[in-house]
N, C-alpha and C positions, 0 to 999 in steps of 0.2 A: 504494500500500500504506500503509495509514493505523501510525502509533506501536506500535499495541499488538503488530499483524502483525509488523513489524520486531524486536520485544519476543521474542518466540517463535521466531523465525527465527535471531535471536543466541543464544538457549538451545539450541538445537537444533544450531547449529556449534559451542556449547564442548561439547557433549556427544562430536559425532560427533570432536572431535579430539582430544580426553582418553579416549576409547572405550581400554578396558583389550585386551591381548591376548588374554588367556583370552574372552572374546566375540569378539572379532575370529575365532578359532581355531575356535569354533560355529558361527556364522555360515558359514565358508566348509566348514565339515565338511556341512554341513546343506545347502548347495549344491552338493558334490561328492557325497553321499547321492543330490540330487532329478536331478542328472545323471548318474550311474550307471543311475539307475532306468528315465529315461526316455531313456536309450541302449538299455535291453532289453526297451520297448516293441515291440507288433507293427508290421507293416510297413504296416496299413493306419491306425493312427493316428501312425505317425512323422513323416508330411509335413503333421500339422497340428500337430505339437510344435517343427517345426525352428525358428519363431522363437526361441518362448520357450527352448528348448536355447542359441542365439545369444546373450539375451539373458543367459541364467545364464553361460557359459561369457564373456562381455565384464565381467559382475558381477566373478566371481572374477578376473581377470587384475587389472580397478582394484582388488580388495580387497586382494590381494595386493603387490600394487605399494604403493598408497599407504599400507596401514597395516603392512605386514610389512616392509618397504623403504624407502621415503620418509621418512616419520613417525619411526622408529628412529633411521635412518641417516643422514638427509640435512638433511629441511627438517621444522619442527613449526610449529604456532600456540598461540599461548600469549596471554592474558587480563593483563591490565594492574588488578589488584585494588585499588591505593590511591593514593597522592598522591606517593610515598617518590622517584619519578623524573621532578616538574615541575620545569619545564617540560618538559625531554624528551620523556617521556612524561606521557601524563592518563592520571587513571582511567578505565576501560571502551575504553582502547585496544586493538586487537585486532594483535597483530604475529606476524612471521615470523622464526623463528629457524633459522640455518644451525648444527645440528648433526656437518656434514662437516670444517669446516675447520680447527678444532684437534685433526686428527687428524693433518693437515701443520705447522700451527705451531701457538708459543703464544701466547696472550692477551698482548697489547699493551696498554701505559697508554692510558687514551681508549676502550677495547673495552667496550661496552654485553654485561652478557655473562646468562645466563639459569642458574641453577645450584641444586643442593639446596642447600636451610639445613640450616648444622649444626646435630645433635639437641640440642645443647644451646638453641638458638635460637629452634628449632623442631619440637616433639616429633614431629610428624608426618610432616618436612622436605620442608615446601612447598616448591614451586620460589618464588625469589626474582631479582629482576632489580636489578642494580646495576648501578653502573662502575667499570673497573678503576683504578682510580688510582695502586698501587706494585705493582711486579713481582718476584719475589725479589732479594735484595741489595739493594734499596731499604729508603732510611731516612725515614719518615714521621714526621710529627706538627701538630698545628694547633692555632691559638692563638686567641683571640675576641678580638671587638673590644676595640681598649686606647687610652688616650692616653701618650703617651711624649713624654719631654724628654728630651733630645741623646741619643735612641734609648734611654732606660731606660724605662718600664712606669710609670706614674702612680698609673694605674687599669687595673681588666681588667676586663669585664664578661664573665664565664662563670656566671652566674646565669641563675636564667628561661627556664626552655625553650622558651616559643614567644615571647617577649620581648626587640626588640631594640633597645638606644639611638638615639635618635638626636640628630646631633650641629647646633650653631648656632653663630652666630657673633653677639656682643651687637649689635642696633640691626637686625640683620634675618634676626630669625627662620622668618620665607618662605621663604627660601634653608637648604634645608636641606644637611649635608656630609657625611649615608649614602647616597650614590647605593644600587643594587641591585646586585647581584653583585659581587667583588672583582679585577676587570678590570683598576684601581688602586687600590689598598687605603692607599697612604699620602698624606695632605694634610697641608699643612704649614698651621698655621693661622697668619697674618701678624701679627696684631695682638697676638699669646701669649693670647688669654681665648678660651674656649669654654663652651658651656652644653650640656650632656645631659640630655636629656627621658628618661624612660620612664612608661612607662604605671604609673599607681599610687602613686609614689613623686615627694618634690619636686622640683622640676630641682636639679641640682648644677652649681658653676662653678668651674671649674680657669684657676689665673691664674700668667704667669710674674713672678714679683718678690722680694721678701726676705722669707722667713718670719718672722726675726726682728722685720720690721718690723708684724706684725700684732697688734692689738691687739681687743679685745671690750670696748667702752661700754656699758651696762644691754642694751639691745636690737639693740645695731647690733658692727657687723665693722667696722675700718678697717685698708688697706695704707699704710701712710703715713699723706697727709693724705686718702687718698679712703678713701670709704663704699663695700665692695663688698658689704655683705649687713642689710638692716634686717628687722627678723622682729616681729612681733603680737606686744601684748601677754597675758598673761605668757610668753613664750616668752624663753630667755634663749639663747645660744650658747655653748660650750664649744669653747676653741683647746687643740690639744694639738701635737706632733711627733712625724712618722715614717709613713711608709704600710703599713710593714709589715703590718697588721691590716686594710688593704683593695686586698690581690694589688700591691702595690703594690712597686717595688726600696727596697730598707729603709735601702740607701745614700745614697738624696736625700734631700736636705734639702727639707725641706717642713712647712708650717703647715697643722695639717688642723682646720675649722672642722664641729664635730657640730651638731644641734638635737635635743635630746631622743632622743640616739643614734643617728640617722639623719643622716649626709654629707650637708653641704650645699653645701662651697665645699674647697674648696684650694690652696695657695700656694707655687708651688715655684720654685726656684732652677732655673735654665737660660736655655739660647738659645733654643731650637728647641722650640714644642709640636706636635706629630704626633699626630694622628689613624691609627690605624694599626686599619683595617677588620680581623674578623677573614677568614683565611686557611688555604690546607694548606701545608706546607712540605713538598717532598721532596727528600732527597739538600742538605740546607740553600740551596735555592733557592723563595723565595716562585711558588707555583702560582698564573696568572693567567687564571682560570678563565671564559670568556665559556658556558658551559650550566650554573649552577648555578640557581637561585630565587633566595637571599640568602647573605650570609657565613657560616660557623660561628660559635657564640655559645657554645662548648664549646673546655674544655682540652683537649689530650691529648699528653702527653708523647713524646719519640721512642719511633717502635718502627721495629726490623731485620724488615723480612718474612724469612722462614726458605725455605731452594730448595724448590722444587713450589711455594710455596703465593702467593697474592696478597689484596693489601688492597681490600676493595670499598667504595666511597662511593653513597649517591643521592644525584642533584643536587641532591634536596629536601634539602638539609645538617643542616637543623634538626625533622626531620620523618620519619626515615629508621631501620628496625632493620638499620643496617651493622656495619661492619666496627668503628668508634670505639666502636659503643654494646655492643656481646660484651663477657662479660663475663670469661669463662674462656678463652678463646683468641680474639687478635684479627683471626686472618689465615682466609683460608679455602684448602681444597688442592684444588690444581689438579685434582684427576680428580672433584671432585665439581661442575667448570664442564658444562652439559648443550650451551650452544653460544652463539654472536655472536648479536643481537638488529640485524637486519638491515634492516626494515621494518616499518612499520605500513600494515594493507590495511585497517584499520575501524574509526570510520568513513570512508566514502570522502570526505568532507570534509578528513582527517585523512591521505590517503595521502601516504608518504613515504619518503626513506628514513633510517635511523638513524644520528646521528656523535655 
């Protein structure tokens, strides 16, 4: 069966399993009609009908079973429309969702779950597939990637939505210190200097030593007697004190060096510089998440989920209309969950089952 066949084939299964009830209800009226009809055929054309009677009467038992029964009650198929749950899920995934079982219990953190968007959400309230990450009484919140000295907040990079730092260490840039997903989220970096790249903007380097000690000569930065930042002419540096104006804890001490208002360097008093990936926290314990895409690159302050209701995440963290990015209510209620996301049957390359 060549692409295109295949093409029409998967149109044709989201049709038949999003098929509405009011046709389902026609359908089988229109086949209890033609076997009414041809139950009070004569007797000399009855024994060339008994197939097709067999056949309509096996119709209606599947029709009735699988979309009046099954489909409602039990098990659905459901269409994987965007990116919002990679890697877990891809686009154009075809999965199975068990609609029975949270009628015996409820949604567990980790539950791949399938549910209406609220209208605020979504005016039309698609179904939407997330995961459950807090359950009622659970206290959430997450933080973007930061650099921290003796565990305070340097820097926080919650800017740039699909934009996310990444971090180096001076003399080998190769090695880079963003692994992928926040598996371990904190690195201690040995030498106290780190360098942060992002796309578009200059690198910035964060150094531990005495602010006071820093000084700006026509063109150049010096900690002491060393040169940590030389800049083009006419570009001149600007040293000030304090991070507070860049997410920074406004109790450290620190030397913050600008170039034409853009951060380019900082100098801060401590032991310890940490790299601290961003993260979710719940119940104040760092979530160490092995199915997400990448870290969050987004604040979000605690929230209490409220009883009935849960907080949904996609593992696509930075890519995802969940639960962090609602804007008027952030949790969603329990009775508007449609069921567990339990497998994917399509493509058959793709079969599995869902955790």
């Amino acid at each position: 069966m060549n692409s295109a066949a295949f093409f029409w084939l998967s149109l044709d299964a989201d049709w038949l399993a999003n098929i509405s009830v009011k046709w389902v209800l026609v359908v089988v009226g229109l086949l209890l009609l033609l076997r009414v009809t041809m139950a009070h055929s004569n007797a000399g054309t009855r024994h060339a009908t008994d197939s097709v009677a067999e056949f309509i009467e096996s119709a209606l038992i599947a029709i009735v079973l699988v979309f009046l029964i099954i489909r409602p009650f039990i098990v659905q198929a459901f269409y994987i429309p965007s990116e919002s749950m990679v890697p877990t899920l891809q686009k154009g995934d075809r999965i199975l969702v068990n609609k029975f079982i949270y009628h015996f219990t409820q949604p567990r953190r980790g539950d791949v779950v399938v549910f209406r968007a609220p209208h605020e959400v979504s005016y039309d309230e698609k179904d939407f597939i997330k995961r459950v990450v807090a359950i009622p009484g659970d206290v959430i919140q997450a933080v973007p990637e930061r650099i921290l000295a003796d565990d305070r907040v340097v820097l926080s990079f919650a800017d740039g939505y699909h934009s996310r730092p990444e971090f180096f260490v001076p003399g080998n840039r190769v090695k880079s210190l963003s692994p992928p997903g926040v598996v371990n989220s904190k690195l201690e970096v040995l030498d106290g200097h780190v360098i942060v790249s992002m796309s578009g903007s200059p690198d910035q380097e964060i150094y531990l030593g005495d602010p006071s000690a820093v000084r700006a000569v026509e063109d150049r930065v010096y900690l002491g007697d060393r040169m940590i930042l030389q800049l083009d002419p006419p570009d001149r540096p600007v040293v000030t004190m304090g991070l507070a104006a860049y997410n920074g804890d406004p109790t450290l001490d620190a030397a913050v060096i600008t170039v034409g208002g853009e951060l380019r360097a900082v100098v801060v008093r401590g032991r310890r510089l940490i790299i601290d990936h961003g993260h979710v926290i719940r119940n104040g314990e760092e979530l160490r998440e092995k199915t997400v895409k990448e870290p969050p690159n987004y604040d979000m302050p605690p929230i209490t989920v409220p009883p009935g209701e849960y907080f949904v995440m996609g593992d696509n963290r930075n890519d995802s209309n969940d639960s962090h990015a609602w804007i008027n209510k952030k949790t969603l209620e329990g009775d508007r969950i449609i069921g567990r996301a339990e497998a994917i049957f399509w493509p058959l390359y793709r079969i599995r089952l869902i955790r």
